[in-house]
C-alpha positions as CSV (number, residue, x, y, z in Angstrom):
1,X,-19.1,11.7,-19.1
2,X,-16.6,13.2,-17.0
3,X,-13.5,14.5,-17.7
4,X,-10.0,13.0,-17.2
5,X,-8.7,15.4,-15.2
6,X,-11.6,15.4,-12.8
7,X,-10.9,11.8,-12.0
8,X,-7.1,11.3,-11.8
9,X,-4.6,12.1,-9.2
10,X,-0.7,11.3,-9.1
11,X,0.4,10.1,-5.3
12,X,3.8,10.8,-4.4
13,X,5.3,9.3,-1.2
14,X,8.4,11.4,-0.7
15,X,10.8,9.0,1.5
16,X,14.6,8.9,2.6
17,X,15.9,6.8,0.4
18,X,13.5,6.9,-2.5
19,X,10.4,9.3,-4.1
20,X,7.6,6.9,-5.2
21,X,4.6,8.4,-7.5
22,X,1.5,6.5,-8.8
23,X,-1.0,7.7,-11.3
24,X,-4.4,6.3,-9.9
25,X,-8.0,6.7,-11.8
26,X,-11.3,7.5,-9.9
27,X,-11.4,3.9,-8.8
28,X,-8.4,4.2,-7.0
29,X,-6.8,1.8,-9.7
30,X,-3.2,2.4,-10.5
31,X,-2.1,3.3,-14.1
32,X,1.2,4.2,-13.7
33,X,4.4,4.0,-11.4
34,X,7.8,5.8,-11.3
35,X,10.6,5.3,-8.5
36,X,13.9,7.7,-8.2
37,X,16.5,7.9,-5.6
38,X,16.0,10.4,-3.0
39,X,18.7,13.1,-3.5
40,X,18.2,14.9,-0.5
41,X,21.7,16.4,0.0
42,X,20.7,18.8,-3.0
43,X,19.0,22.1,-2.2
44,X,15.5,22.0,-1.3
45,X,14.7,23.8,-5.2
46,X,16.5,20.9,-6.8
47,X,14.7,18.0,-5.0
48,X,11.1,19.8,-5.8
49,X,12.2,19.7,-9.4
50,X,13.3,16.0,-9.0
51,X,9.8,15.3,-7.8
52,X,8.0,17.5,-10.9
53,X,10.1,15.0,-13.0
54,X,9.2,12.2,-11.5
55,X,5.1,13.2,-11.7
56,X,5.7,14.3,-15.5
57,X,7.5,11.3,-16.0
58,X,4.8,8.7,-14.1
59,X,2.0,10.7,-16.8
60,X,4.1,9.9,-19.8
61,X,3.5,6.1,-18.7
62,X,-0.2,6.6,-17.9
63,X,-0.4,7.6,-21.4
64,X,-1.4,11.3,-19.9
65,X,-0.6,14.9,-19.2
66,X,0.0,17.0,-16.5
67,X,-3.5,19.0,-17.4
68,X,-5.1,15.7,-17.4
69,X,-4.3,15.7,-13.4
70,X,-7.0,16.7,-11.0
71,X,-4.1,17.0,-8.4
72,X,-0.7,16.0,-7.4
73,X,-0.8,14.6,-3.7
74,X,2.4,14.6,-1.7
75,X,3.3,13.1,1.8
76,X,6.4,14.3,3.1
77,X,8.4,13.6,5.9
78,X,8.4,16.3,9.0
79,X,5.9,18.8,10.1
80,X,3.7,20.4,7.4
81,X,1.2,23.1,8.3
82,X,-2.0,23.6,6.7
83,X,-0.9,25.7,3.8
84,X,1.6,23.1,2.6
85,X,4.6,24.2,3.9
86,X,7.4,21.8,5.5
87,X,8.1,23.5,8.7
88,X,10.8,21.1,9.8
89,X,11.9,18.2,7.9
90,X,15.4,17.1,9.8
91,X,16.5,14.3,7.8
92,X,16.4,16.3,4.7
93,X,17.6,19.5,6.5
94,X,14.6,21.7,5.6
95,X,13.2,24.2,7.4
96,X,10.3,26.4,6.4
97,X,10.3,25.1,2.7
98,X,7.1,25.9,0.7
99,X,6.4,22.7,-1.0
100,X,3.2,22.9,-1.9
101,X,3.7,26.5,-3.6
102,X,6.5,25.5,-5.7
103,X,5.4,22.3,-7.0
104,X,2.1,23.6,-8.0
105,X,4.4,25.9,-9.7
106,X,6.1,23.3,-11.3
107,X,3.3,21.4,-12.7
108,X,0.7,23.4,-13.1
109,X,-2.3,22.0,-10.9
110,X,-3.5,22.4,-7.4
111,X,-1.0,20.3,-5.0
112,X,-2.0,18.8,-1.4
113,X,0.9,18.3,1.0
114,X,0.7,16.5,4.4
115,X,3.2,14.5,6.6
116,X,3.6,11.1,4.9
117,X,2.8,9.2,7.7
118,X,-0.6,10.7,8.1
119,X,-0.7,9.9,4.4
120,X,0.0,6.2,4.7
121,X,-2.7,6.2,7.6
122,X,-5.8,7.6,5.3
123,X,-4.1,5.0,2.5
124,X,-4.6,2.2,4.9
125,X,-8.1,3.5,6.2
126,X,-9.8,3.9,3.3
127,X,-7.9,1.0,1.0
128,X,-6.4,-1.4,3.3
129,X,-6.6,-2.7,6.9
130,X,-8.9,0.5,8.2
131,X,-11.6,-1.1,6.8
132,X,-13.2,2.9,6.7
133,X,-13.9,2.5,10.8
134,X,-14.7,5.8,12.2
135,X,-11.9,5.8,14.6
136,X,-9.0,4.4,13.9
137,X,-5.4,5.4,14.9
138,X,-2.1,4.0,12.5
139,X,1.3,3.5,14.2
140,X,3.9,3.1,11.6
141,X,7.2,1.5,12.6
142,X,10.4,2.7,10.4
143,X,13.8,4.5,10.7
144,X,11.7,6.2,13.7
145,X,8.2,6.0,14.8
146,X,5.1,7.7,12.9
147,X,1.1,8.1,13.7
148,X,-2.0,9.2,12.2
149,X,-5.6,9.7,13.6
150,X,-8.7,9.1,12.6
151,X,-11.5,10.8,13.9
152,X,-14.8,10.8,12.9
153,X,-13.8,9.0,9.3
154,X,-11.7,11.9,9.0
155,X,-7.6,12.7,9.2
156,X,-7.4,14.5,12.3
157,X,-4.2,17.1,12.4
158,X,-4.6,19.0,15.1
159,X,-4.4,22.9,15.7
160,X,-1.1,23.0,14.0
161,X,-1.0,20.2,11.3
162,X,1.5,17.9,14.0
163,X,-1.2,15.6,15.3
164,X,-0.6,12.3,15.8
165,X,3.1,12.4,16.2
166,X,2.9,9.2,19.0
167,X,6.3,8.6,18.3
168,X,7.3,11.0,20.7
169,X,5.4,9.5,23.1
170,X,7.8,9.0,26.2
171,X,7.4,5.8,27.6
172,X,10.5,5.7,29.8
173,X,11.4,9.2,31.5
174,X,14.9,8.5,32.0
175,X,15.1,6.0,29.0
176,X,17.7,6.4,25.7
177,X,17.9,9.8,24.3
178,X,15.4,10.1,21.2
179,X,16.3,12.3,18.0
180,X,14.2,14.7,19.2
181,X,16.4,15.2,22.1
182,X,14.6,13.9,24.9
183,X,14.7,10.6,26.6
184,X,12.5,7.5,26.6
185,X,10.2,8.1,23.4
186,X,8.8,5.5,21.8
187,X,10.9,6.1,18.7
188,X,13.6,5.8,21.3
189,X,13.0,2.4,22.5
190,X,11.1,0.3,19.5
191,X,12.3,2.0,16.0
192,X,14.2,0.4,13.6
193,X,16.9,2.8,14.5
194,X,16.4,1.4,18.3
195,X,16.6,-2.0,17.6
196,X,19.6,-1.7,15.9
197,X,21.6,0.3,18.2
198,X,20.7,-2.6,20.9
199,X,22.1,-4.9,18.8
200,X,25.6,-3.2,18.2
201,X,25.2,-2.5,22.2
202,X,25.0,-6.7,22.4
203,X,27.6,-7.2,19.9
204,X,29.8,-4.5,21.6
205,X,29.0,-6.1,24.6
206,X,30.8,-9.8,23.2
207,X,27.3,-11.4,22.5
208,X,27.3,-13.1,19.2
209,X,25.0,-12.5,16.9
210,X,24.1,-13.0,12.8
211,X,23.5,-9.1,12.0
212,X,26.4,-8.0,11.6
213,X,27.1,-11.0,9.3
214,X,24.0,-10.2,7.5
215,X,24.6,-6.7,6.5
216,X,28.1,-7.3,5.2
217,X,27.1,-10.2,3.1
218,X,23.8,-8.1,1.7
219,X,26.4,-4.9,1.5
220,X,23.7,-2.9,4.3
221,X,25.2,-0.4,5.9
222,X,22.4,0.0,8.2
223,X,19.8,-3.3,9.9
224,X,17.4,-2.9,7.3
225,X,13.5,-4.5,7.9
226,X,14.9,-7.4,5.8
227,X,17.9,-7.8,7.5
228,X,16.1,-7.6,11.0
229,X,13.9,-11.1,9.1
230,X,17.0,-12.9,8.1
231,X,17.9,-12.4,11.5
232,X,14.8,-13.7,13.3
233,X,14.9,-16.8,10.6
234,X,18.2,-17.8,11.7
235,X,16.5,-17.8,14.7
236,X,19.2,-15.2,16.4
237,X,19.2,-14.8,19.9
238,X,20.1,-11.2,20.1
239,X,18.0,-10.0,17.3
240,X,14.7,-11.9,18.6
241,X,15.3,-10.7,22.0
242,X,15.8,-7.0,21.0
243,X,12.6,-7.7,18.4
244,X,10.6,-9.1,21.8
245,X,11.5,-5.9,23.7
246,X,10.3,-3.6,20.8
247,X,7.1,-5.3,20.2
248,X,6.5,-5.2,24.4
249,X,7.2,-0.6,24.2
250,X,5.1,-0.8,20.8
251,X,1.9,-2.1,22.4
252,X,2.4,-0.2,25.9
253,X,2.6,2.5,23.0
254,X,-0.7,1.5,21.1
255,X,-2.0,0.6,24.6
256,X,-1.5,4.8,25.6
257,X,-3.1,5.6,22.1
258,X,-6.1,3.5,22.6
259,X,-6.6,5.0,26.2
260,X,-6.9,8.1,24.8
261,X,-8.4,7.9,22.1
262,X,-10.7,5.5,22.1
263,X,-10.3,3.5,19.2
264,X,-12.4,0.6,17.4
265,X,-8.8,-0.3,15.2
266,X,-4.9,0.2,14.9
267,X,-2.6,-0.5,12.0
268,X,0.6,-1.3,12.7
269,X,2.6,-0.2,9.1
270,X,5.9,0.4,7.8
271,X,8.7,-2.0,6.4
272,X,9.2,-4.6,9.6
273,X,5.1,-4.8,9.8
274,X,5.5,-5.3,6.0
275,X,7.3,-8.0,6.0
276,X,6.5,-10.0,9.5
277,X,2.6,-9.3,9.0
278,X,0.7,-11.0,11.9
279,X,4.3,-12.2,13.8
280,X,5.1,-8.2,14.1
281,X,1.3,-7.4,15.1
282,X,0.5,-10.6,17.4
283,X,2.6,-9.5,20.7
284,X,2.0,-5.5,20.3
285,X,-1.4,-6.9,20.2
286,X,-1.1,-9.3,23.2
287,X,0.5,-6.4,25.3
288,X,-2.0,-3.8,24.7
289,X,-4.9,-5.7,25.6
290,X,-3.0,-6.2,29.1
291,X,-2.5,-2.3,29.5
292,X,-6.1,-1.3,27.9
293,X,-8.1,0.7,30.9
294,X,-11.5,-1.0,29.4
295,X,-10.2,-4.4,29.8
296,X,-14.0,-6.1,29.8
297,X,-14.1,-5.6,26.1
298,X,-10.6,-5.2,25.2
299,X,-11.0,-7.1,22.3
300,X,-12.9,-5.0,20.7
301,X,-9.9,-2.7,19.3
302,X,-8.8,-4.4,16.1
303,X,-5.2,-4.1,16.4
304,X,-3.5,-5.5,12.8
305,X,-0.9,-5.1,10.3
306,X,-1.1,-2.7,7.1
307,X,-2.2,-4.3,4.0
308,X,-1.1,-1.9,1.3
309,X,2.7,-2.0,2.0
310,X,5.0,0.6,0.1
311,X,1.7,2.1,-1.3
312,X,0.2,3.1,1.8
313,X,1.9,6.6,1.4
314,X,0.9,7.7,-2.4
315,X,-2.3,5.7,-2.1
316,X,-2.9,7.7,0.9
317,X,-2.1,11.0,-0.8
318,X,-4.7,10.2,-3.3
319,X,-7.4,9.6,-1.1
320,X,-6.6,13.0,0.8
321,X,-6.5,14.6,-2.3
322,X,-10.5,13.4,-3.3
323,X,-11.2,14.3,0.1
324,X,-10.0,17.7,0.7
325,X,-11.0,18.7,-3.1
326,X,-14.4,17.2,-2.3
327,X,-13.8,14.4,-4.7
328,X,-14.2,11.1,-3.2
């Protein structure tokens, strides 16, 4: 019979707002779940301890402990190398941070660390809309613009550990200036972040539009994915416009990706994809196939929404976990 802790893994999907951890068996069945608040003005230390409390605590409710744990599996946001260290993580101000070294640490067992994005991808190929194709590419549509790549059944992360970083491919040369200080990126035309600075550009502008409205009433200070849907319910004419010219960069984007890489399938995930499903998908979809090179059998790329929602990213951690400790 084998042993718990060759068979159990806790998934943490570190994000902006919030640090989500799931205890998952060998059958990739949940057991547990935990959610905090992402602290991330503390110093890097304090928020690695935050996420060691979070684990211990999400073990307690599995009924475990931490030596029961094959691993802890992280995705973080930024670029991670290949010894687990954050390199660059600018929305929580890290640089050079050694997260995997000083969780492990922490809690006492080996710790696998990767960008969460990529995470979310593996979650998605392996447990959700990947269906476990060989190639597959994930385009994941948030506060910016994330990828991940699939190759050969495989995460693919490139020389460095920064593969699949397509939001930051630029997709309009002289186009709006993108956080990573250049112009016309994809993150700069069709994020979340985008779309609502065109819609305070049209509101600016003396268009009318719900939004605004929106976020006061819900107490947003940001256009949140479910703010962005009230919108479009309402019907909003600024809002679905903006939403239209997102959706037409995003599948020039996927188009690009496809071209390149010759993909059988892409999953379109984050919160919008979340929430719209096939109406987020649909016209990215419609507009790559018009920009595919191989337009005789454009049809075969799969191109559809995630279907494991805010577990792609600790699902996904899990499953990179088994696979990089050669068990899965």
């Amino acid at each position: 019979m084998q042993k718990a802790k060759d068979t159990i893994i806790v998934g943490v999907d570190m994000g902006g707002t919030s640090l989500r951890a799931l205890v998952v068996n060998k059958k990739d069945k949940i057991m547990a779940e935990e959610k905090v608040p992402t602290n991330a003005s503390q110093k890097p230390s304090g928020l690695i301890s935050d996420i060691a409390a979070l684990v211990e605590k999400a073990v307690r409710a599995a009924g475990l402990k931490l030596s029961d744990l094959s691993a802890v599996s992280i995705g973080a946001p930024g670029t991670i190398d290949r010894r687990g260290v954050v390199r660059k993580a600018p929305n929580l101000g890290w640089k050079d941070v050694p997260l995997g070294h000083e969780l492990k640490a922490l809690v006492g067992v080996p710790v696998v660390v990767d960008n969460d994005v990529n995470m979310g991808v593996v979650g998605e190929h392996i447990l959700g809309a990947g269906g476990r194709v060989d190639e597959m590419a994930g385009v994941f549509v948030g506060t910016g613009i994330g990828g991940g790549i699939i190759i050969g059944g495989k995460l693919y992360v490139g020389s460095t550990g920064g593969a699949g970083e397509v939001g930051h491919t630029v997709l309009m040369v002289d186009g709006p200036v993108c956080s990573c200080g250049h112009r016309g990126c994809a993150e700069a035309l069709a994020s979340r972040t985008a779309m609502e600075r065109d819609v305070r550009a049209a509101v600016g502008a003396g268009r009318k539009s719900l939004v605004t409205e929106i976020m006061k009433k819900r107490n947003k200070q940001r256009m949140t994915s479910s703010v962005i849907c009230a919108a479009l319910k309402e019907k909003d004419k600024v809002m679905s416009e903006v939403m239209e010219r997102a959706q037409y960069y995003l599948g020039v984007l996927v188009a690009n990706v496809v071209n390149l890489l010759d993909t059988e399938r892409v999953v379109i995930g984050g919160g919008i994809a979340e929430r719209m499903g096939e109406d987020f998908a649909a016209p990215i979809r419609d507009t790559a196939y018009e920009y595919f090179l191989r337009q005789s059998d454009a049809h075969r790329v799969k191109i559809v929404p995630g279907a494991l929602g805010d577990n792609a990213g600790a699902l996904g951690a899990v499953v990179l976990a088994r696979q990089r400790l050669g068990k899965y």
